[in-house]
DSSP file (Angstrom, degrees, kcal/mol; ACC not computed):
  #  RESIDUE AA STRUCTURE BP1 BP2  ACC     N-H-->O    O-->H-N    N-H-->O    O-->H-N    TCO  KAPPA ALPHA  PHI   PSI    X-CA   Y-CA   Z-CA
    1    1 A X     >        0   0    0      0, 0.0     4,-1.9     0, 0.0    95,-0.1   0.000 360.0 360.0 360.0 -38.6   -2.3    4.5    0.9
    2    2 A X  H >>  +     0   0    0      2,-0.2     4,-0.7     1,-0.2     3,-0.5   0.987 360.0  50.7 -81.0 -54.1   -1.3    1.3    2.5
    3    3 A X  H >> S+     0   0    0      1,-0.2     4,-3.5     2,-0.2     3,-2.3   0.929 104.6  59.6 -28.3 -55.7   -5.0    1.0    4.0
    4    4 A X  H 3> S+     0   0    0      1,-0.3     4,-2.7     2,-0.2    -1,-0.2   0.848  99.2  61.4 -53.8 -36.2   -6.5    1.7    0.5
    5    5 A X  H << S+     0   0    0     -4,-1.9    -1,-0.3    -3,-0.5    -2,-0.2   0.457 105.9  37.0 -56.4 -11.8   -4.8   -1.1   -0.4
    6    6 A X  H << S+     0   0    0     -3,-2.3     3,-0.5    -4,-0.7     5,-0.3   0.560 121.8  54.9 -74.9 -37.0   -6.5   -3.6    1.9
    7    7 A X  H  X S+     0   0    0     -4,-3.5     4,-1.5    -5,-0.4     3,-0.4   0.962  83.5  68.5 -53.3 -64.0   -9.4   -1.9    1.3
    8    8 A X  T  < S+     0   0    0     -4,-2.7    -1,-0.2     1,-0.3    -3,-0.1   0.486  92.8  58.5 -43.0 -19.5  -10.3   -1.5   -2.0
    9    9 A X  T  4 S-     0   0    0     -3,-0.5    -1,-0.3    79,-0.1    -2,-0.1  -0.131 112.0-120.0-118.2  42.6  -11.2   -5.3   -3.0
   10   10 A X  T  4 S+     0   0    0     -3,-0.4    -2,-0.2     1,-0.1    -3,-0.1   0.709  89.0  93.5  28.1  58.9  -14.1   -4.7    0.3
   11   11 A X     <  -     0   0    0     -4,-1.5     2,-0.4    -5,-0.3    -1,-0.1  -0.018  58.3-175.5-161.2  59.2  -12.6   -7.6    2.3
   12   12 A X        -     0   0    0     -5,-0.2     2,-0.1     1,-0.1    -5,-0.1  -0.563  13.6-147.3 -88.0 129.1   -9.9   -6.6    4.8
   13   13 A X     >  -     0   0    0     -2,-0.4     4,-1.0     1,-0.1     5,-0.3  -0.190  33.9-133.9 -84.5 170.1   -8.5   -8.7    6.3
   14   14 A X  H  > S+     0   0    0      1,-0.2     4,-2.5     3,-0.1    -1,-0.1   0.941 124.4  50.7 -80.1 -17.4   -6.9   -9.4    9.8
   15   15 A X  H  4 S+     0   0    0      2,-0.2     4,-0.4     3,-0.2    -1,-0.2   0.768 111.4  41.9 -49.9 -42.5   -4.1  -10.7    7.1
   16   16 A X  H >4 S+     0   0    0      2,-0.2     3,-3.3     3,-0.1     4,-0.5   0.939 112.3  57.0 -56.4 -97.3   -4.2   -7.4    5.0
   17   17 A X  H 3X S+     0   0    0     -4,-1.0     4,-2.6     1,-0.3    -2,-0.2   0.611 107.9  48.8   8.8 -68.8   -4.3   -5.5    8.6
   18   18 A X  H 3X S+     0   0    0     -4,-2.5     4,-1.1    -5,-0.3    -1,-0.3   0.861 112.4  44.9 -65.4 -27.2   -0.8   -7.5    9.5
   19   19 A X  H <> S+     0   0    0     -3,-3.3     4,-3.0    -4,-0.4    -2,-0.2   0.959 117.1  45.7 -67.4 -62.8    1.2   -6.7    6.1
   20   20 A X  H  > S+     0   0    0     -4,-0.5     4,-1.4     1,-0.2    -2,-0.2   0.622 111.6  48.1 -93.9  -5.9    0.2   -3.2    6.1
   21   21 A X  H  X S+     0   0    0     -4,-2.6     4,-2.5    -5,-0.3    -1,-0.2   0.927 118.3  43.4 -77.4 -44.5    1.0   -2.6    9.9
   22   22 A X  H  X S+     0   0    0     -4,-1.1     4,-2.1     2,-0.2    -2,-0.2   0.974 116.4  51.0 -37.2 -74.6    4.8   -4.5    9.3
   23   23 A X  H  X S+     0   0    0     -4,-3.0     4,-2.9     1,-0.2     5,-0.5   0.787 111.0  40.5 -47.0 -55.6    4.9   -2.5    6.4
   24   24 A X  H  X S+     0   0    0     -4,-1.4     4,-4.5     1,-0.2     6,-0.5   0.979 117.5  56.1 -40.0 -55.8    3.9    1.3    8.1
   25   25 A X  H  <>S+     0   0    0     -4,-2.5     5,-1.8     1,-0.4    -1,-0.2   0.935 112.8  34.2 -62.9 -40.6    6.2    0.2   11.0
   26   26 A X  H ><5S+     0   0    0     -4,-2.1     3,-0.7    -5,-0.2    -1,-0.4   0.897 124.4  45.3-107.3 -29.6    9.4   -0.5    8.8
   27   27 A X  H 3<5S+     0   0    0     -4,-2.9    -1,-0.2     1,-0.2    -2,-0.2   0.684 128.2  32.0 -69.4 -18.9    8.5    2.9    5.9
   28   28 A X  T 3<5S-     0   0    0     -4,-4.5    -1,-0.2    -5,-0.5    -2,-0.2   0.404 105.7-131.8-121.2  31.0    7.8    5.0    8.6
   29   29 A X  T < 5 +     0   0    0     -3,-0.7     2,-0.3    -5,-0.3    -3,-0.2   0.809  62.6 134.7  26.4  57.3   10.3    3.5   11.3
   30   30 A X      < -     0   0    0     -5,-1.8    -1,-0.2    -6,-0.5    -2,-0.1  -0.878  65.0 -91.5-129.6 141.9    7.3    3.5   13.9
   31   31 A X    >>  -     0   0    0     -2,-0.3     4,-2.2    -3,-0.1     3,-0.5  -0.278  35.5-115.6 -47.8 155.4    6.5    0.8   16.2
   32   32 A X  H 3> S+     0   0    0      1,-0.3     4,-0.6     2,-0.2    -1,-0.1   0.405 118.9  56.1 -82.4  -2.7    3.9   -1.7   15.0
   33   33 A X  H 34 S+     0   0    0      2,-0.2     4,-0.3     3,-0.1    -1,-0.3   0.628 110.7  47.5-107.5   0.9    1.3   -0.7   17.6
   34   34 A X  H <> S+     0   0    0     -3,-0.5     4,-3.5     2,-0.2     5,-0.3   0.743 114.6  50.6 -62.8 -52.1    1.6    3.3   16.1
   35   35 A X  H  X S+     0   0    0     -4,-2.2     4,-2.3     1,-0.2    -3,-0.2   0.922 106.4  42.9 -63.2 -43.8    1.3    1.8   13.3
   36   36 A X  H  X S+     0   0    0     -4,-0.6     4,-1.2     1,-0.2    -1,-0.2   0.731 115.4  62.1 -65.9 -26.3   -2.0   -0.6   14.1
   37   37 A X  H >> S+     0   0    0     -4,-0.3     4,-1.6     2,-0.2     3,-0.9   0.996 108.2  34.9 -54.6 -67.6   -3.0    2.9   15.7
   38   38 A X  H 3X S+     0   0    0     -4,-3.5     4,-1.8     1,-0.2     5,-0.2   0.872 110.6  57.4 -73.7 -11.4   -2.9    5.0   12.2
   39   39 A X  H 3X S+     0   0    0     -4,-2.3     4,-0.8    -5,-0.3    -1,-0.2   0.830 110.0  52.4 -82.6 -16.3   -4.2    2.2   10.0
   40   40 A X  H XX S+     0   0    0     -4,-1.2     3,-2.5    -3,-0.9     4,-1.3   0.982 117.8  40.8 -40.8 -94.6   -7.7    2.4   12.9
   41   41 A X  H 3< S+     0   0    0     -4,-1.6    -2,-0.2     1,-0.3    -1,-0.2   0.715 109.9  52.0 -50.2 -38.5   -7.7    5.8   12.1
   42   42 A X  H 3< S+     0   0    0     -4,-1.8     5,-0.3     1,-0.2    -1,-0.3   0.821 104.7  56.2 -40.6 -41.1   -7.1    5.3    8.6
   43   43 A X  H << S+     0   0    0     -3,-2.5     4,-0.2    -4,-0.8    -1,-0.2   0.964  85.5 111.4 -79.6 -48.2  -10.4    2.6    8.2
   44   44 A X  S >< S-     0   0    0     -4,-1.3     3,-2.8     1,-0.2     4,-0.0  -0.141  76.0-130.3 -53.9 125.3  -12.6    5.5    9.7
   45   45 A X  G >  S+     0   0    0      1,-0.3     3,-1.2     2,-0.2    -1,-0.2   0.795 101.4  53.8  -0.4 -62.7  -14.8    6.7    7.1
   46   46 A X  G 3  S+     0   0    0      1,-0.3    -1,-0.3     0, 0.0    -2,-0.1   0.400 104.7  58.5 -97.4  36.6  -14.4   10.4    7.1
   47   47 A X  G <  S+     0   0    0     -3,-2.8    -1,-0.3    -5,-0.3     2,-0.2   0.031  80.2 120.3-127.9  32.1  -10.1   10.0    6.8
   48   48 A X  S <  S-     0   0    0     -3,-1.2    -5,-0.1    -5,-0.1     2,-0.0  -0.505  75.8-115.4 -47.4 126.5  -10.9    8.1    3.5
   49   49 A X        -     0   0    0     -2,-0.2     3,-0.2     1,-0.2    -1,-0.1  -0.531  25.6-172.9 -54.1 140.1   -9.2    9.9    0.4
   50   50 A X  S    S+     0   0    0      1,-0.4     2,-0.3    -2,-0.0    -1,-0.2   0.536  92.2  21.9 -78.7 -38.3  -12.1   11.5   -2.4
   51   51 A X     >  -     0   0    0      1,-0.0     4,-0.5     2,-0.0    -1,-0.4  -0.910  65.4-166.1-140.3 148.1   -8.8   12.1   -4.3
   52   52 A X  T  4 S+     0   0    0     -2,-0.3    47,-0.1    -3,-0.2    -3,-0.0  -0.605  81.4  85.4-117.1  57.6   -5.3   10.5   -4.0
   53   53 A X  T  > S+     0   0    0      3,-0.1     4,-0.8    -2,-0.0    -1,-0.1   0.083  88.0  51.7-128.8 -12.9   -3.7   13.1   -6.0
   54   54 A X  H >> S+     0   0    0      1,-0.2     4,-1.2     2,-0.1     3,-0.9   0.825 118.8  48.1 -67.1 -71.6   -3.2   15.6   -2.2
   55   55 A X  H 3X S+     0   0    0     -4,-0.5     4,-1.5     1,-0.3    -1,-0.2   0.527 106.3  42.0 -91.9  30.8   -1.8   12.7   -1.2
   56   56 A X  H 3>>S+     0   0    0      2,-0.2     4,-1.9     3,-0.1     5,-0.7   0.823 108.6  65.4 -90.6 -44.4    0.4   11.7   -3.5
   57   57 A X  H <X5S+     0   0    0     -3,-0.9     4,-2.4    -4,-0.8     5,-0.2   0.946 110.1  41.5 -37.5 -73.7    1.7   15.7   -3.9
   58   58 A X  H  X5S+     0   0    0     -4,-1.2     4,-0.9     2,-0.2    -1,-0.3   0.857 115.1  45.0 -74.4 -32.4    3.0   15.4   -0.2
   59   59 A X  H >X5S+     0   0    0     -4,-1.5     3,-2.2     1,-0.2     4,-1.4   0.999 113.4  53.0 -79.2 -35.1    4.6   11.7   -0.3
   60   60 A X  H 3<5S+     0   0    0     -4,-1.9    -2,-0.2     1,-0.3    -1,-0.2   0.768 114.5  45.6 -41.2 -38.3    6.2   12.9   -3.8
   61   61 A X  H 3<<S+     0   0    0     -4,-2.4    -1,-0.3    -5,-0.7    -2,-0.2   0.593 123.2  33.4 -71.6 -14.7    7.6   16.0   -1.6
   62   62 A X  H << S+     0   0    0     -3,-2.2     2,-0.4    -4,-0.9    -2,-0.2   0.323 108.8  64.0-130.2   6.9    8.7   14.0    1.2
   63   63 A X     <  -     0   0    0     -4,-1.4    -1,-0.2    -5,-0.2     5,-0.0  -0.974  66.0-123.8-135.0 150.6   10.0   10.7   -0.2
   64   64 A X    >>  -     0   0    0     -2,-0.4     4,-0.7     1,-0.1     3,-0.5   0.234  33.3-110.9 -77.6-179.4   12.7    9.3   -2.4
   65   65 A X  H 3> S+     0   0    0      1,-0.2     4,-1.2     2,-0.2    -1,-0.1   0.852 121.8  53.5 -66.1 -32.6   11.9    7.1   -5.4
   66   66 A X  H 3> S+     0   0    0      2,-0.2     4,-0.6     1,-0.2    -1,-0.2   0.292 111.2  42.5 -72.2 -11.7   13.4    4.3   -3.6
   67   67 A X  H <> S+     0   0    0     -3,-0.5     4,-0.9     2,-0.2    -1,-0.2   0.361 111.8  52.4 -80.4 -34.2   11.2    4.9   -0.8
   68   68 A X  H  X S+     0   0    0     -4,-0.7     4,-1.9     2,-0.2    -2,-0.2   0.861 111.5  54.6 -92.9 -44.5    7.9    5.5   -3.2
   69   69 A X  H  X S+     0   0    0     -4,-1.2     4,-1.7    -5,-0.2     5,-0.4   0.987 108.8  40.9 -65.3 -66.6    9.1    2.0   -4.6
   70   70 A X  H >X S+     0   0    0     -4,-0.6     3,-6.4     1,-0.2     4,-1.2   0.695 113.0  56.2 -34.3 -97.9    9.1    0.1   -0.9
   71   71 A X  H 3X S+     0   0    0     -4,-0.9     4,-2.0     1,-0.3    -1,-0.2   0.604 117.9  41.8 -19.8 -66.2    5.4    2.2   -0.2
   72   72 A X  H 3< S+     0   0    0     -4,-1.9     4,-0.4     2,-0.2    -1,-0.3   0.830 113.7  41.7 -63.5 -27.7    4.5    0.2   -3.7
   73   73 A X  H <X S+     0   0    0     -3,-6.4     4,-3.9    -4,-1.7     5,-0.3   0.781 114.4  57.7 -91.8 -22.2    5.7   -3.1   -3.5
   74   74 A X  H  X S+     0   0    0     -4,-1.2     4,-1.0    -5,-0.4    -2,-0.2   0.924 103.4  50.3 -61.3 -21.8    4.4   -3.0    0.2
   75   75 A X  H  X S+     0   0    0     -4,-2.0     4,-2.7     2,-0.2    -1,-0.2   0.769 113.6  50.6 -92.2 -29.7    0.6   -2.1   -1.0
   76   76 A X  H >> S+     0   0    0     -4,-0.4     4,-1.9     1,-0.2     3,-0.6   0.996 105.4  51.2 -71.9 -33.3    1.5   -5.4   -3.3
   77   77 A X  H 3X S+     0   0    0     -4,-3.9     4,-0.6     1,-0.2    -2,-0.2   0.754 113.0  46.6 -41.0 -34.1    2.6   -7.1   -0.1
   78   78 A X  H 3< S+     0   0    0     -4,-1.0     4,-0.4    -5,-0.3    -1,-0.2   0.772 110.9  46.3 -88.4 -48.6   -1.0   -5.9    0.9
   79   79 A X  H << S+     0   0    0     -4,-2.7    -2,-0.2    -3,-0.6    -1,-0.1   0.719 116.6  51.4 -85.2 -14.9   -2.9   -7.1   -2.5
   80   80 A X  H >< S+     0   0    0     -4,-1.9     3,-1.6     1,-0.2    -2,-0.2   0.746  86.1  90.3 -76.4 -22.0   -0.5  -11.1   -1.9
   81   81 A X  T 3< S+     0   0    0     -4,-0.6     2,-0.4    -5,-0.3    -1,-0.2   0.855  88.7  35.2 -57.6 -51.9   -1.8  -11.2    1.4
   82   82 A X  T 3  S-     0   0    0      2,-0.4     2,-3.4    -4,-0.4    -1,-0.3  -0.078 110.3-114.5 -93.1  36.7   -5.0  -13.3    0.5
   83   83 A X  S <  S+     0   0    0     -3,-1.6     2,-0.3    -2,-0.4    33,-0.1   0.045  96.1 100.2  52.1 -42.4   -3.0  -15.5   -2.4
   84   84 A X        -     0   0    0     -2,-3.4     2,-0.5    -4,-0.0    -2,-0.4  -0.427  66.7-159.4 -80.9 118.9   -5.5  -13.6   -4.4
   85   85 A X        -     0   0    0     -2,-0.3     2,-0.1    -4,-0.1    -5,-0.1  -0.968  23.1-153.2 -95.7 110.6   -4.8  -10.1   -6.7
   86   86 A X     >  -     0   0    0     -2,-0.5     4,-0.9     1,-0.1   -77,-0.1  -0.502  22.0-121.1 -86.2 166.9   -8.6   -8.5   -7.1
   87   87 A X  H  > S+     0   0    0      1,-0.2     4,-1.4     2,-0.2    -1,-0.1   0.770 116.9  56.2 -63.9 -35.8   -8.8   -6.3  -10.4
   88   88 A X  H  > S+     0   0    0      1,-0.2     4,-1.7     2,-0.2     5,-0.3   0.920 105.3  50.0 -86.2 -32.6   -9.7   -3.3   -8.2
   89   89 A X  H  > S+     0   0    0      1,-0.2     4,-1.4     2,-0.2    -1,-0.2   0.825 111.8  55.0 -82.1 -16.5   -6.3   -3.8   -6.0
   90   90 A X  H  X S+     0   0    0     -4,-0.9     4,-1.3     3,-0.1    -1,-0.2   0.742 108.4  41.7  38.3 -95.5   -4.7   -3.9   -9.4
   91   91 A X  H >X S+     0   0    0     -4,-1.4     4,-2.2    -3,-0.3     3,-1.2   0.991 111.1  52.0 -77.6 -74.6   -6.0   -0.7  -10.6
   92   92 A X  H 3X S+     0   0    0     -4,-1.7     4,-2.7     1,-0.3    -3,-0.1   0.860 116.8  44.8 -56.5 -49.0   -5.6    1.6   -7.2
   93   93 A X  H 3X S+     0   0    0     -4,-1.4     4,-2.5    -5,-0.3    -1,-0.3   0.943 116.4  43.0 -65.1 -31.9   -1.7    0.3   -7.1
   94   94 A X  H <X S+     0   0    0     -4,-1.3     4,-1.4    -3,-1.2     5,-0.3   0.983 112.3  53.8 -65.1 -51.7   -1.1    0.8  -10.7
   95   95 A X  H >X S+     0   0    0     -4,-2.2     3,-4.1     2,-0.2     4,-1.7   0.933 118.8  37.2 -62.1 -57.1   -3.1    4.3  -10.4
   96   96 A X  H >X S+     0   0    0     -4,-2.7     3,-3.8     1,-0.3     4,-1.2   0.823 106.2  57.9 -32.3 -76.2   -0.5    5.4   -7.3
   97   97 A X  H 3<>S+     0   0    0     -4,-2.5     5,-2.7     1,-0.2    -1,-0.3   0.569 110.6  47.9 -41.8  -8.6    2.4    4.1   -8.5
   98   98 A X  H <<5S+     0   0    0     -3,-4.1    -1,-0.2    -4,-1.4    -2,-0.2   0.665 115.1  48.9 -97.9 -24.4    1.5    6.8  -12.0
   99   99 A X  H <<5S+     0   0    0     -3,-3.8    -2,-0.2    -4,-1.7   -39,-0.2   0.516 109.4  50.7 -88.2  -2.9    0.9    9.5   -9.5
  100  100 A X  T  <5S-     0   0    0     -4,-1.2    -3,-0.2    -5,-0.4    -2,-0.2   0.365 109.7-118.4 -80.3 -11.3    4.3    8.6   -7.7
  101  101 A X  T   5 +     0   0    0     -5,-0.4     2,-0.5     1,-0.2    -3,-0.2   0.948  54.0 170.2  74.3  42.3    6.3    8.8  -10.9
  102  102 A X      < -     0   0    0     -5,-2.7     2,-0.3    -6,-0.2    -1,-0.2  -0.760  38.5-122.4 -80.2 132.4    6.9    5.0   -9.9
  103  103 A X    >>  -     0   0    0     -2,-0.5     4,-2.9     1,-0.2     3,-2.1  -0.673  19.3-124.9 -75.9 143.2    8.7    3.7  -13.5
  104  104 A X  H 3> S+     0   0    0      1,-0.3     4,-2.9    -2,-0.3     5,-0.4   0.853 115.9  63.8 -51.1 -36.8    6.6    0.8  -14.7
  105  105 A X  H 3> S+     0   0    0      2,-0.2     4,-0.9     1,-0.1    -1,-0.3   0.907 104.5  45.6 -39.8 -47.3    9.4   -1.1  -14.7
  106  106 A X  H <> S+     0   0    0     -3,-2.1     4,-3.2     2,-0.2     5,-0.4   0.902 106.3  59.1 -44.6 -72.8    9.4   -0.5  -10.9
  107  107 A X  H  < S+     0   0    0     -4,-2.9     4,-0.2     1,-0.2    -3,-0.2   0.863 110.6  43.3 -38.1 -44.5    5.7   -1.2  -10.5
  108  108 A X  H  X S+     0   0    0     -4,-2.9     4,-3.0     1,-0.2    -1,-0.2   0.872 110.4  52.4 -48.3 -49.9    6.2   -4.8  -12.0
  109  109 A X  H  X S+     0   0    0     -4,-0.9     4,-1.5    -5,-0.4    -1,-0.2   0.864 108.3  48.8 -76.7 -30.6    9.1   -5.6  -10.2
  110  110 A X  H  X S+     0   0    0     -4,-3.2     4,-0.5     1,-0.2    -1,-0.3   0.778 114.3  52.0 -79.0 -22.5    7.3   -4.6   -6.7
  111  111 A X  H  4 S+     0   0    0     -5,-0.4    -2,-0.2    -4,-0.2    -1,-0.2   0.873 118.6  37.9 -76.3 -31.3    4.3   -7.0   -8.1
  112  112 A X  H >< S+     0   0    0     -4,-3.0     3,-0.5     1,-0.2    -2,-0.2   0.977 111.7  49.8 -65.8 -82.1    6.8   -9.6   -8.7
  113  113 A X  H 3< S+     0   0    0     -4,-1.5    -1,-0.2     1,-0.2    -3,-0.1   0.653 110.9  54.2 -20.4 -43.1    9.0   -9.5   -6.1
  114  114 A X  T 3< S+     0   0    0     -4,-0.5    -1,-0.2    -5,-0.2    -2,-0.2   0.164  81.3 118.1-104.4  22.5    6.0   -9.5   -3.5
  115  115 A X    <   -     0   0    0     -3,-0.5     2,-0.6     1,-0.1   -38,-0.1  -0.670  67.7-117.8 -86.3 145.0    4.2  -12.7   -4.7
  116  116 A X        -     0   0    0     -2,-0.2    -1,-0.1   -33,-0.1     2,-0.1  -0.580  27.4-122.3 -87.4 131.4    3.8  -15.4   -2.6
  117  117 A X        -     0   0    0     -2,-0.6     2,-0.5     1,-0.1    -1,-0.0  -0.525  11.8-150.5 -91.9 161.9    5.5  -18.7   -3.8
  118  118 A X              0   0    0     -2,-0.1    -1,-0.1     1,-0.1    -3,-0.0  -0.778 360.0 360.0-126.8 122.4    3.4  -21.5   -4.2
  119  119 A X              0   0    0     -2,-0.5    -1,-0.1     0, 0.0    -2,-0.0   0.161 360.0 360.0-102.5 360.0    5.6  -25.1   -3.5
């Protein structure tokens, strides 16, 4: 998920790349080179989702709401990276966070929260 979220707006970055490896390392309490490992495997073509609703079924069976909330405001961490929110990174967090049972309230607060400030 955290890949799709660098992905989706077809410009990943090594900036994206570094958010979403931090991010894996500290939701899945894995080193940040395990982590640069799965998000490699992740970027290959044929371990691309067709459908995000398998995996949304297994993290909804194995993580808390408070956990499905981090996993969401990190994929916003993911969409701040480049100062820039595209429409399409947007859409793909909103559509998780509605197959995670994230409350919208939640969803906001993870957009919010993960913005970069501007001095």
């Amino acid at each position: 998920m955290l890949y799709e979220a660098a992905r989706v707006d077809r410009d990943v970055t090594n900036e994206d790349l570094t958010v979403a490896a931090e991010s894996l390392s500290g939701l899945a309490n894995i080193s940040i080179v395990e982590a640069q490992q799965l998000l490699v495997t992740a970027s290959e073509p044929k371990n691309r989702p067709t459908s995000y609703h398998p995996l949304a079924t297994i993290i909804n069976g194995h993580l808390t709401y408070e956990q499905k909330c981090r996993l969401i405001a990190s994929m916003w961490s993911i969409a701040h990276s480049d100062d820039y929110v595209d429409p399409h990174e947007d859409h793909i967090i909103r559509k998780i966070s509605d197959l995670l049972y994230v409350a919208h309230q939640d969803f906001i607060h993870g957009k919010i929260s993960t913005r970069k400030t501007k001095i």
